[in-house]
Structure formats: C-alpha cells, structure tokens
C-alpha positions as CSV (number, residue, x, y, z in Angstrom):
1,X,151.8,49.9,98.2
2,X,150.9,49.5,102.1
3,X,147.0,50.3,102.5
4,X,145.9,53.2,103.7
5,X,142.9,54.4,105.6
6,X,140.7,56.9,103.4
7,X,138.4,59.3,105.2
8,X,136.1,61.1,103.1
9,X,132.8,63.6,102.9
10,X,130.9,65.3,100.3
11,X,129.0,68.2,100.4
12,X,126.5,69.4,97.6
13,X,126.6,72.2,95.5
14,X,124.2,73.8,93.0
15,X,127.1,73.6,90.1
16,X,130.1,73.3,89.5
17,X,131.3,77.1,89.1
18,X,130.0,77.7,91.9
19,X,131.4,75.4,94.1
20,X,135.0,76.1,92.2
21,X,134.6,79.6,92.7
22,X,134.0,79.1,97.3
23,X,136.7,76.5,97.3
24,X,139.0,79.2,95.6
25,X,137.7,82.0,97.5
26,X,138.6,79.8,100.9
27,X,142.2,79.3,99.8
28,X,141.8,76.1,97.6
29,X,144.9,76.1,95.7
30,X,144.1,73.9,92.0
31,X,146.5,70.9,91.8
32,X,144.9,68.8,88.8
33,X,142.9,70.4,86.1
34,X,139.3,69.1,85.2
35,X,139.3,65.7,83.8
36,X,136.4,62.8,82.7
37,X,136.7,59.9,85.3
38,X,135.5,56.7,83.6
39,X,135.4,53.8,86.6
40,X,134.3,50.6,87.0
41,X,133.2,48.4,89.7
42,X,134.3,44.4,89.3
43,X,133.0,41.1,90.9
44,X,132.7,38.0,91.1
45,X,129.6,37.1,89.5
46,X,128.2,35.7,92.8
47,X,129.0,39.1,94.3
48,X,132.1,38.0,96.7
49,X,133.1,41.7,96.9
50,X,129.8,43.0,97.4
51,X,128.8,41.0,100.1
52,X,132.1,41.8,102.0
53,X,130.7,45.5,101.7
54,X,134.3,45.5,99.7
55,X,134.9,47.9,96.0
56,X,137.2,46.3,93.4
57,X,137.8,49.4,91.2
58,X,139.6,50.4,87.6
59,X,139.9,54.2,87.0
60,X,140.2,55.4,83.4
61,X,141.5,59.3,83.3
62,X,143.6,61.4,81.0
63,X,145.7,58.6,79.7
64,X,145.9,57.2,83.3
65,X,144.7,54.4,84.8
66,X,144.4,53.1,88.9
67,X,143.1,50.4,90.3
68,X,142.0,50.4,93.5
69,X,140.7,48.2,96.9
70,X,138.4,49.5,98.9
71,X,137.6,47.5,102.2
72,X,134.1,48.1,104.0
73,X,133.0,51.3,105.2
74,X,134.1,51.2,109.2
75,X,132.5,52.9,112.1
76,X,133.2,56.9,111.9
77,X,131.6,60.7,111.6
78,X,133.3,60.4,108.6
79,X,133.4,57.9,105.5
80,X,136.1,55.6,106.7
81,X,137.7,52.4,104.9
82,X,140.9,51.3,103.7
83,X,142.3,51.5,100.6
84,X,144.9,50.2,98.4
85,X,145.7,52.0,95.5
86,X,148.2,51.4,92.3
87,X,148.9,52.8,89.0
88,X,148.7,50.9,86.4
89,X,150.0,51.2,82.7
90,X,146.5,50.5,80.4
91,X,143.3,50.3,82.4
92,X,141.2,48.8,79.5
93,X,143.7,45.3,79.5
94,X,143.3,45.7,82.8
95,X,139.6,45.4,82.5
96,X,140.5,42.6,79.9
97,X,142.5,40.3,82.1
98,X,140.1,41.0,85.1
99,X,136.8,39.5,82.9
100,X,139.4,36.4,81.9
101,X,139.9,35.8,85.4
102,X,136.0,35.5,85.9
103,X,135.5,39.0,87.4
104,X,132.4,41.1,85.6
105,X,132.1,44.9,85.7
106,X,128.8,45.4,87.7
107,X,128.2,49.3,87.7
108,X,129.8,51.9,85.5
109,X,130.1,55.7,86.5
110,X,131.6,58.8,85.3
111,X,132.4,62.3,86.5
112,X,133.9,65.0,86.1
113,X,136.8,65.9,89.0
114,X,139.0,69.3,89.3
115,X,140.9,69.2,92.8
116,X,142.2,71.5,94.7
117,X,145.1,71.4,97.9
118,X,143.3,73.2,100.6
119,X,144.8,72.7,104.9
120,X,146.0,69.6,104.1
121,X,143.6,68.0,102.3
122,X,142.2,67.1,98.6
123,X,139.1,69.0,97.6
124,X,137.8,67.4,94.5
125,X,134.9,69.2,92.4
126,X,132.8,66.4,91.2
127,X,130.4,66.9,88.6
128,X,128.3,64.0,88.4
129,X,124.9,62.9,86.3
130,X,123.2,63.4,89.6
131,X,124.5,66.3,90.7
132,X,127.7,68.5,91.7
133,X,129.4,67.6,94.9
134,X,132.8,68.8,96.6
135,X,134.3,65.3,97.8
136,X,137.1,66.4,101.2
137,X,139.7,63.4,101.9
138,X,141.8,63.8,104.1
139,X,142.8,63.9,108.0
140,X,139.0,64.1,110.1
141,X,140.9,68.2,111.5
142,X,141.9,69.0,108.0
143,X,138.1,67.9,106.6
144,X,136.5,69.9,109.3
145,X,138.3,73.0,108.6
146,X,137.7,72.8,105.4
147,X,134.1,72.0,105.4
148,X,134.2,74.9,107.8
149,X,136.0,76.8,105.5
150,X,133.3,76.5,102.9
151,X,130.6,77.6,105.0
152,X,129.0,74.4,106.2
153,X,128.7,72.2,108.7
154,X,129.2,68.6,109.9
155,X,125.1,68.3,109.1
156,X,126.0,68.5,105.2
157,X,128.2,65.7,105.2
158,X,127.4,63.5,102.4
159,X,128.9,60.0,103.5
160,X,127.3,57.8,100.9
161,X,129.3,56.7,97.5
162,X,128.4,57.6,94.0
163,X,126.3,54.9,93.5
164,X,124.2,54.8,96.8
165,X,123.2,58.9,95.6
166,X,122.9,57.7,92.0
167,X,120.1,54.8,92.9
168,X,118.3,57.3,95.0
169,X,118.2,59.7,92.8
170,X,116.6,56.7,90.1
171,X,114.0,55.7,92.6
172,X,113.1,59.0,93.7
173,X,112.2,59.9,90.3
174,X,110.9,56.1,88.9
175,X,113.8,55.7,86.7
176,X,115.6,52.6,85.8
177,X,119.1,51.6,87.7
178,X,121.4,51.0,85.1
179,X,124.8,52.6,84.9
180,X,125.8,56.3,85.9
181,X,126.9,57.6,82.5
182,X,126.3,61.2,80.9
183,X,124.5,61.4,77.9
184,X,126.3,59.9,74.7
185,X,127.4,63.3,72.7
C-alpha cells in the first residue's frame, strides 16, 4: 500500500451518547458498529521510533487486525503525518514475530470506536479511559465542515494522540503512567 497523508482532530464530548446522538443529528451516517480497539505501540528498545517522533502500531479489533506506520507529526492547523497502513491476518503473531525481531511493545491503549461517514470524512466516537472524544480524518474542507457541523470551532481541536491526553490526564491527577487500559471486568 502507497502511504498516505492522515489529517486528523478531536473534539471532546461529555459521553459517548451524546456525542453519537449530534453526529447523527448533523447527518453522520453509521458505517462500523461499536467495537473494543486493543493497540500497541512497538520499538526498539533504545527507542529508534520514538526519537524519530515515528508510531509503529498493531491494532487488535473484532477478529481484525492492522498494522500501521505513522511518520512524525508535520507542520499543520491540523494533525498531519503519513501513514501506511495494512491488514493483516493475526495481530497477536504479529506481535510475536515483532518481539523476536527485537521490537518491545512500549504503551498499550484501548477504546472504544463507532464511526460514522459524514461530508466526506470519518467521524469516529471514541470512548476512551480518559474521556469521550469525536476523532474527524479526513480532507482539512471536509474536517471543517464537520467540526462546524457539530457546533464547534477550530478552537476545540484536539491535535494531541491518545497518549499525549492520557499522560496528562495521570499527572494532572498524581497518578502513575502505565498503560491506557479499562478496568479488568
């Protein structure tokens, strides 16, 4: 697969139903039901990636699994940065031949997505352990309408990743960084 550029914001939201229910009420048409995404971030374990402001990612979901190149975050209003994405068949020997390689998961989130086609666009409903946030990727026009269309502005953009909010949200409240997991039920 050639890389593509991914442009991306998030807004927040108070929940989830509520942020389904102004996405539908804008015209957000649902395109993939509400699934568990189980990801995790690999390096080297003197941080290679990392320091290259680079994301090395496998994506568990639903009996599917992706992995996924992210390059560093480039100059934009917007989140901007390629990407190169792939199915593949089994994400966990995935994982397996990735750690035989020399490559170490190094942070571990989760969340819960429900998307939605809306001008163009994705409109994922992301229920996190820090929060609720409507992720827009897309075409810059097609994010601003929609961001318009859910009654905000360019001054809610959210451009940081799930991990930047998830490391502020431990220090602003004295907690340990570990991984971003729900609650073992």
């Amino acid at each position: 697969m050639a890389a593509t550029l991914e442009r991306e914001v998030k807004l927040r939201f108070a929940d989830s139903d509520s942020a389904c229910a102004v996405v539908l009420a804008a015209g957000g048409a649902r395109i993939r039901d509400r699934r568990l995404q189980d990801d995790r971030l690999l390096d080297t374990p003197d941080g290679l990636l990392r320091d290259r402001g680079c994301i090395l990612r496998i994506r568990i979901e639903s009996g599917r699994s992706l992995l996924t190149f992210k390059g560093p975050v480039q100059p934009s209003p917007m989140k901007l940065r390629e990407e190169i994405e792939t199915a593949v068949g089994d994400g966990d020997v995935l994982l397996r031949l990735f750690e035989e390689l020399g490559f170490r998961v190094w942070f571990r989130y989760q969340k819960y997505r429900e998307e939605f086609g809306m001008n163009g666009v994705v409109v994922a409903v992301d229920e996190t352990p820090v929060g609720t946030f409507v992720e827009i990727e897309g075409e810059e026009s097609g994010i601003t309408a929609v961001t318009e269309a859910l009654g905000r502005t360019p001054a809610d953009h959210v451009l940081d990743s799930y991990r930047g909010l998830f490391i502020r949200h431990c220090e602003q409240r004295g907690l340990p960084i570990t991984d971003m997991l729900f609650p073992a039920r």
